[in-house]
N, C-alpha and C positions, 0 to 999 in steps of 0.2 A: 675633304677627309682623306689621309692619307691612307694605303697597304698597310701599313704598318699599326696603325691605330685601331684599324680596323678589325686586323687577324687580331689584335689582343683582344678586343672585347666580346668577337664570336667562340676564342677557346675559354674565356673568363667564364662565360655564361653554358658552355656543355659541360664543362666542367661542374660548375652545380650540379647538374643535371645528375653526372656519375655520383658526385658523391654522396648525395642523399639516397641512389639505388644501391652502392654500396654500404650504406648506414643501416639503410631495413635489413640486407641481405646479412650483414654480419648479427645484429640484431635478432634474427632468424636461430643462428646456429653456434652461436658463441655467448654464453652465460659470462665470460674471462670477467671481471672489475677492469675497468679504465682507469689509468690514471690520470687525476685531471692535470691540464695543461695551462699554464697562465705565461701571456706574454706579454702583459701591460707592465709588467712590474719589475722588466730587463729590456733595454736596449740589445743586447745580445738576441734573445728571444724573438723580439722584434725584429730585427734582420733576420732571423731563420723564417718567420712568419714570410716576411715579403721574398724571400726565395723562393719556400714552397708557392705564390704565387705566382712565379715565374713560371717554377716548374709544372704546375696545371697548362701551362697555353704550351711549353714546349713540345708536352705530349701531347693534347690533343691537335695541335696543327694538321693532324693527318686525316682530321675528318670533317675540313672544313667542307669539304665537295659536299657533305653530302645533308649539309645543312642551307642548301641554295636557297630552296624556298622560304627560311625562315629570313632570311635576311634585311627584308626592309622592317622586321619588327626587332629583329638583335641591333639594329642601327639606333634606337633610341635609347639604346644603354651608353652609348657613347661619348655623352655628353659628361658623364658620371667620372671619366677615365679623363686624366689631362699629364697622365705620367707617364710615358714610354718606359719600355722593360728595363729594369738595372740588375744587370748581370753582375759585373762587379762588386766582391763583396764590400771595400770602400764606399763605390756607390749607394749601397742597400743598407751602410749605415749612416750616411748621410743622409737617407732619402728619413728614416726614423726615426733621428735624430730631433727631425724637426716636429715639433709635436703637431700640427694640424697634420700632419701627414700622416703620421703613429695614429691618431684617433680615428680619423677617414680611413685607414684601411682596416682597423679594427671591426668600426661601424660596419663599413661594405660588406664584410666578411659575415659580420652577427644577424645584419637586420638586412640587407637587398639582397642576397645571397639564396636564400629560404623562398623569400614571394619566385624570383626568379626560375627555382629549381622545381615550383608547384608546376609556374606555367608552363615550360618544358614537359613535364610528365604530365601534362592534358594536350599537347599538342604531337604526342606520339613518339615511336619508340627507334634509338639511333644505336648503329652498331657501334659500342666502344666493348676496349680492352677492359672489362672491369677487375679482371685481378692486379694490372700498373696500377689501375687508380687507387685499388683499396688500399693502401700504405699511407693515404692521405685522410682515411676517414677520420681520425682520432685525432687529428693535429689542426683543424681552424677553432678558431675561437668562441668558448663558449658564454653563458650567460655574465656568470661570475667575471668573467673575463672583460666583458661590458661595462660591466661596472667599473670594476678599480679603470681601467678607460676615462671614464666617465668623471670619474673621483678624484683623476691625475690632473683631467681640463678644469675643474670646479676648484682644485687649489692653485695652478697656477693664475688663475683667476683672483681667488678672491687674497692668498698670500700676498700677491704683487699689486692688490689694488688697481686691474687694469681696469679700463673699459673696453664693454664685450662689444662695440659697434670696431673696437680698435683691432679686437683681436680675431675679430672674422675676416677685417681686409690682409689679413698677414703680417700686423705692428703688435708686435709683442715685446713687451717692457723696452722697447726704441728700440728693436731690431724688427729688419723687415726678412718678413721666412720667405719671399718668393713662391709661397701658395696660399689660397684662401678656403675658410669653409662654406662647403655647400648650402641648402636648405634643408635636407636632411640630416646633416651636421648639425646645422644651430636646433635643428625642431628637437632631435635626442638629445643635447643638454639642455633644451629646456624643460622637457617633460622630468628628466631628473630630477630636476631642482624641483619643481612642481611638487614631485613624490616626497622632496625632503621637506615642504612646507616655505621655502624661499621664493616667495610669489612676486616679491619684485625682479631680483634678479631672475627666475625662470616666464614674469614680462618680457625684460629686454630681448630673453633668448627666442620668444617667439613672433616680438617684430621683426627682429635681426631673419628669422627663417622665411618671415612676409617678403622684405623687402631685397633678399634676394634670389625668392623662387622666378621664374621661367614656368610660364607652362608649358611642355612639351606639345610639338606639333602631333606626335601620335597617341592617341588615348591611350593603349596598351601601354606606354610606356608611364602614363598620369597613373592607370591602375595598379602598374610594378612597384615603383620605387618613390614616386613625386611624392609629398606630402599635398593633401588638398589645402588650398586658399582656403578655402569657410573654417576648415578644424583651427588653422592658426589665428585667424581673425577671432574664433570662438574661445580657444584658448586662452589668448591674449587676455580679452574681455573679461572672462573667467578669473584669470591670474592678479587683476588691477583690482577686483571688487570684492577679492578673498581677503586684504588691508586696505581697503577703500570704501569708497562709498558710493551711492546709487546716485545723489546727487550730483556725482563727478563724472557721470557715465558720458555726456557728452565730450568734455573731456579727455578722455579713455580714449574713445574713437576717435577725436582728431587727429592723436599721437600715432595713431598708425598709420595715415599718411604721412608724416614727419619725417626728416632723416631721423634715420637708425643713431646717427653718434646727437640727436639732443636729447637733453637728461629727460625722465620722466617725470611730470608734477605729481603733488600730493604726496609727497613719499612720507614714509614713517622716518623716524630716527634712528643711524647708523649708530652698528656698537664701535665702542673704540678698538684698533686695533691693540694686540697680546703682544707682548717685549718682546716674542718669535716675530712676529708678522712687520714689525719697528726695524727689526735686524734684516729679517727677509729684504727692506725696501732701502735699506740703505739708508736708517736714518740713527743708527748708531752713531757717538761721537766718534770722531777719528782717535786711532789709536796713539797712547804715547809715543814718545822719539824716545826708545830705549835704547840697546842697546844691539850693534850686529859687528860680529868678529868673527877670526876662525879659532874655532874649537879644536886645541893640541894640547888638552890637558889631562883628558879625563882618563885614557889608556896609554901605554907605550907608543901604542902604531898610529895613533892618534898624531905623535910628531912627526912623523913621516907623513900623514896622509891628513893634514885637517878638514874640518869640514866646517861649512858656510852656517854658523848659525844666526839667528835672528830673535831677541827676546821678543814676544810678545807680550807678555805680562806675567809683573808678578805674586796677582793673588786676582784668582790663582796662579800658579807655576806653569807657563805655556813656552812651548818656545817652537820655532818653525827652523825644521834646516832643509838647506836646499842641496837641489841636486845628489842625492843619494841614492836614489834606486835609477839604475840605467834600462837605456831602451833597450838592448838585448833582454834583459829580465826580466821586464815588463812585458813584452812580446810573449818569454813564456809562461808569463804568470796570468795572462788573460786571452791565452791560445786553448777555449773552453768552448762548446757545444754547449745550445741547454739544456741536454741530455743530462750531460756534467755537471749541472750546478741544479741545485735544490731552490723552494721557496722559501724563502727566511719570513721569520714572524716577529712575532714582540710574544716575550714570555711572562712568567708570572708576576715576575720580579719589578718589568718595566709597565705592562695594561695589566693589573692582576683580576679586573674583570670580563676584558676581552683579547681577544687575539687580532692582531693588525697585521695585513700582508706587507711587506717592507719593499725585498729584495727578492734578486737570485744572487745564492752566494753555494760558493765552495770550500768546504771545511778540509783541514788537513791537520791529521797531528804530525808534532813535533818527530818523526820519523826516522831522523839523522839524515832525509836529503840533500843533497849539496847546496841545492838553493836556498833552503830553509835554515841549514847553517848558516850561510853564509848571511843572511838576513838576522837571525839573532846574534851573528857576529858584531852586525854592523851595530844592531840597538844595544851591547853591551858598549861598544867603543860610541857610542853616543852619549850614554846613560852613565858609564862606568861603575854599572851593578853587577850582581851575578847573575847572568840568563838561566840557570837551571829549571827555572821554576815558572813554568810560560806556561799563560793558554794557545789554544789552536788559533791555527794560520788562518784568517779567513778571506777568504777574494770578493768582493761583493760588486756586485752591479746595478744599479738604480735603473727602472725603466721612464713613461711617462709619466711628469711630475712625479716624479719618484719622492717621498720623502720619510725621512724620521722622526717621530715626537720628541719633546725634551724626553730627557733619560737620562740617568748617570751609570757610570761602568762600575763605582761600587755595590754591594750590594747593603754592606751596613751588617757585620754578624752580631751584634747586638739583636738586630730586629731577626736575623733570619741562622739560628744558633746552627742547624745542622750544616750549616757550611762551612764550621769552626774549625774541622781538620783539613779544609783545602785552604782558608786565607781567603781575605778578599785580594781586590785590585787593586796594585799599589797605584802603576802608572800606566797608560795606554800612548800605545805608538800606530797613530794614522797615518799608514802613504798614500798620500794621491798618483797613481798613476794611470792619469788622462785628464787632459784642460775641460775645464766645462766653462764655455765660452758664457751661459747667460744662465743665472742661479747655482743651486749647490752648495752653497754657503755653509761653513759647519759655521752654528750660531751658540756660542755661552750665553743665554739671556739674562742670567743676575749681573755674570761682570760686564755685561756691553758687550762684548765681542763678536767680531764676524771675521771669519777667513774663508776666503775662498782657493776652491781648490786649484795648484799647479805644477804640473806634472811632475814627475822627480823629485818632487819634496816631502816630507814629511813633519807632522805634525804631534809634539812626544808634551806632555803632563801626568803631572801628578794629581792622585783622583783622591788620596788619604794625606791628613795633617802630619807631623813630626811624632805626636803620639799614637796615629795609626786610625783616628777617627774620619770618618768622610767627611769631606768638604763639598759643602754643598752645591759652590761656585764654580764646579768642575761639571754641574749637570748642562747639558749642552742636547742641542736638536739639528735637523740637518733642513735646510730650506729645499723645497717643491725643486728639481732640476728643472728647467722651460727647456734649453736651446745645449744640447750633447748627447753623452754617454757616461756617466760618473760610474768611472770605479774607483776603488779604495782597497786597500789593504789594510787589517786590521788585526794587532797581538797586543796583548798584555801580559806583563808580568805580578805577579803574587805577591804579597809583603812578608809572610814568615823568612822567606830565604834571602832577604835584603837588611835585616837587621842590624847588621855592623859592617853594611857599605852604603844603604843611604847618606848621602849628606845629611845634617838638619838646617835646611834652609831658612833665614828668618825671613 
């Protein structure tokens, strides 16, 4: 065991310690409302989270001295920890990027964090700075937070049709992430799933936590964080006979000596996969051989500067151009804090019965910023419409398994009249700027379509027919990101102030 592995896991574990005394203490003398914090649902977020756990061991380094005695029992936390500090903020979004890594320090964060901060405050009391620490109380992860966690590994899961013996070694849809999960890992998405009534898949997740717990050499540390062998073994048993049978029970138990990647018998009948989850896997037809040329038609400056388009299709009316938005741009258009950017939901319009966490995004109006012009510059000299008439600028950021339901950008003022003096949405322009190495996919599920996101491109349609009605073929969803950081940029323009400069496309 290295110095270095070591100082992390004795400031990782004082650091509970403080900020659960700072939780009572503020607790105590502060009524304030919190706002709640979620960082499952931005990659950005998530790199602030794994900073602020740098920054607990940088401050506490100065009291390692006086933690000597505890030491051969902070030693069994150690097993837990296989990632040295990443200071660089590159580093810390690559470290997030990778989803078992995002979930495991979620996890750590939500569920060993709390046992660990009891035992500390039964084993007596250590001098720290508690006004540094308090600045931290408000910002680790809470319940809610667990979830959509939870919710992000259960679709990249079940969207991509993995298998979970596959995606505990680190083989995620045929990439290998260079980390595995724990048995506390796999035991909380199984209990999840458990809670949702998915007893087979919340099986696998608790052989997969059987077969590869460790029992720790120090009890104290089986009491902290280990999950027990019996609970999974009972578990398991539990989870196979909730859609099984009692006459399978021998059965049941042989499979828990088994490897982890062989199928389980007796299973019930899988539902078919949703034209989403078809698109998600890559089983869309290939697209046609349309058309790709450069576009000097549509404005003046257009013939001086064309640009790279690419037909996608045409019905609906898609089309992808490339290379439009530059990296200096994009540097400042996603040079954001999560301070800066809000939770994005699903509104009335898109779940009218419930509310779905999405994103972090950052809303801007149409302001006359430079950048902002110049960006509805671009989508007029793309579009050759009138920009006047735009929604807000939006920056969006996907976290783990990040995704979108089908939706469409119209709203349909027939069905939804007070909307009749703003106009619906004629057309919507998506930039992607940042690769998402593995998912992401914007998916059209009625016309077939998948594109995936790259960088500097953008993705521009039409969401209303030639007489102004929605087309339905323009409803579209965004696949579970696995393996990045998806951002996007996202405006649209209105249809009243486009009237006699639409084309009418047949």
């Amino acid at each position: 065991m290295s110095i270095r592995t070591f100082r992390y896991i004795i400031l990782n574990l004082i650091l509970i310690f403080q900020l659960s005394t700072c939780v009572a203490k503020n607790t105590e003398n502060d009524n304030t409302p919190v706002q709640e914090v979620i960082y499952s649902n931005s990659i950005r977020a998530l790199s602030e989270l794994r900073e602020i756990e740098n920054s607990y061991m940088e401050h506490l380094y100065n009291y390692v001295s006086s933690l000597r005695q505890k030491i051969q029992t902070l030693r069994t936390f150690i097993n837990c920890i296989t990632q040295e500090n990443l200071h660089h903020k590159l580093d810390q979004y690559k470290y997030v990027s990778n989803p078992l890594n995002s979930f495991g320090l979620l996890r750590r964060a939500h569920q060993d964090w709390p046992k660990l901060t009891s035992y500390l405050r039964d084993q007596g009391n250590f001098i720290v700075d508690l006004e540094e620490m308090s600045k931290f109380v408000n910002r680790t992860p809470n319940a809610h937070d667990m979830e959509e966690s939870l919710l992000g590994m259960d679709r990249i899961e079940h969207f991509y049709n993995l298998k979970s013996s596959d995606m505990a070694q680190g083989l995620v849809a045929g990439q290998k992430l260079g980390s595995r999960m724990s048995a506390p890992d796999c035991m909380a998405l199984a209990d999840y799933l458990y809670k949702r009534s998915e007893f087979e898949r919340a099986a696998e997740w608790y052989r997969l936590a059987f077969s590869v717990f460790n029992k720790p050499k120090n009890n104290m540390a089986l009491k902290l964080y280990a999950p027990k062998r019996e609970e999974l073994q009972k578990m398991f048993v539990i989870s196979r006979l909730q859609e099984g049978s009692v006459d399978n029970l021998s059965d049941y138990l042989k499979e828990l000596s088994q490897d982890p990647g062989t199928s389980l018998v007796h299973l019930g009948p899988r539902k078919s996969p949703t034209a989403i989850e078809q698109g998600c896997r890559g089983n869309f037809p290939p697209h046609p051989q349309l058309v790709c040329r450069y576009n000097s038609t549509t404005t003046p400056f257009m013939r001086i500067a064309p640009l790279k388009e690419e037909e996608i299709s045409k019905e609906p009316l898609i089309w992808l151009y490339h290379d439009v938005i530059y990296d200096s741009e994009i540097a400042q258009l996603t040079n954001l804090t999560r301070e800066e950017m809000i939770l994005g939901t699903t509104n009335n319009y898109t779940t009218p019965d419930r509310v779905n966490r999405l994103f972090h995004v950052k809303v801007t109006n149409d302001d006359g910023g430079q950048l902002d012009r110049t960006l509805v510059n671009r989508m007029a000299d793309i579009s050759g419409l009138d920009m006047g008439n735009t929604t807000s600028l939006a920056r969006i950021n996907y976290g783990l398994g990040g995704y979108f339901q089908e939706h469409s950008d119209y709203v349909d003022i027939k069905l939804h009249p007070e909307l009749i003096e703003e106009g619906d949405r004629l057309m919507t322009f998506l930039f992607y700027i940042s690769d998402v190495p593995v998912g992401g996919a914007t998916i059209f599920p009625a016309a077939k379509l998948a594109i995936q996101p790259k960088k500097g491109s953008a993705l521009f349609w039409y969401n209303l027919h030639n007489n102004g009605d929605p087309n339905p073929l323009t409803r579209h969803a965004v696949c579970p990101t696995i393996v990045g950081s998806r951002w996007v940029l996202v405006k649209s323009m209105l249809n009243y102030e486009q009237m006699f400069k639409k084309p009418c496309y047949k």
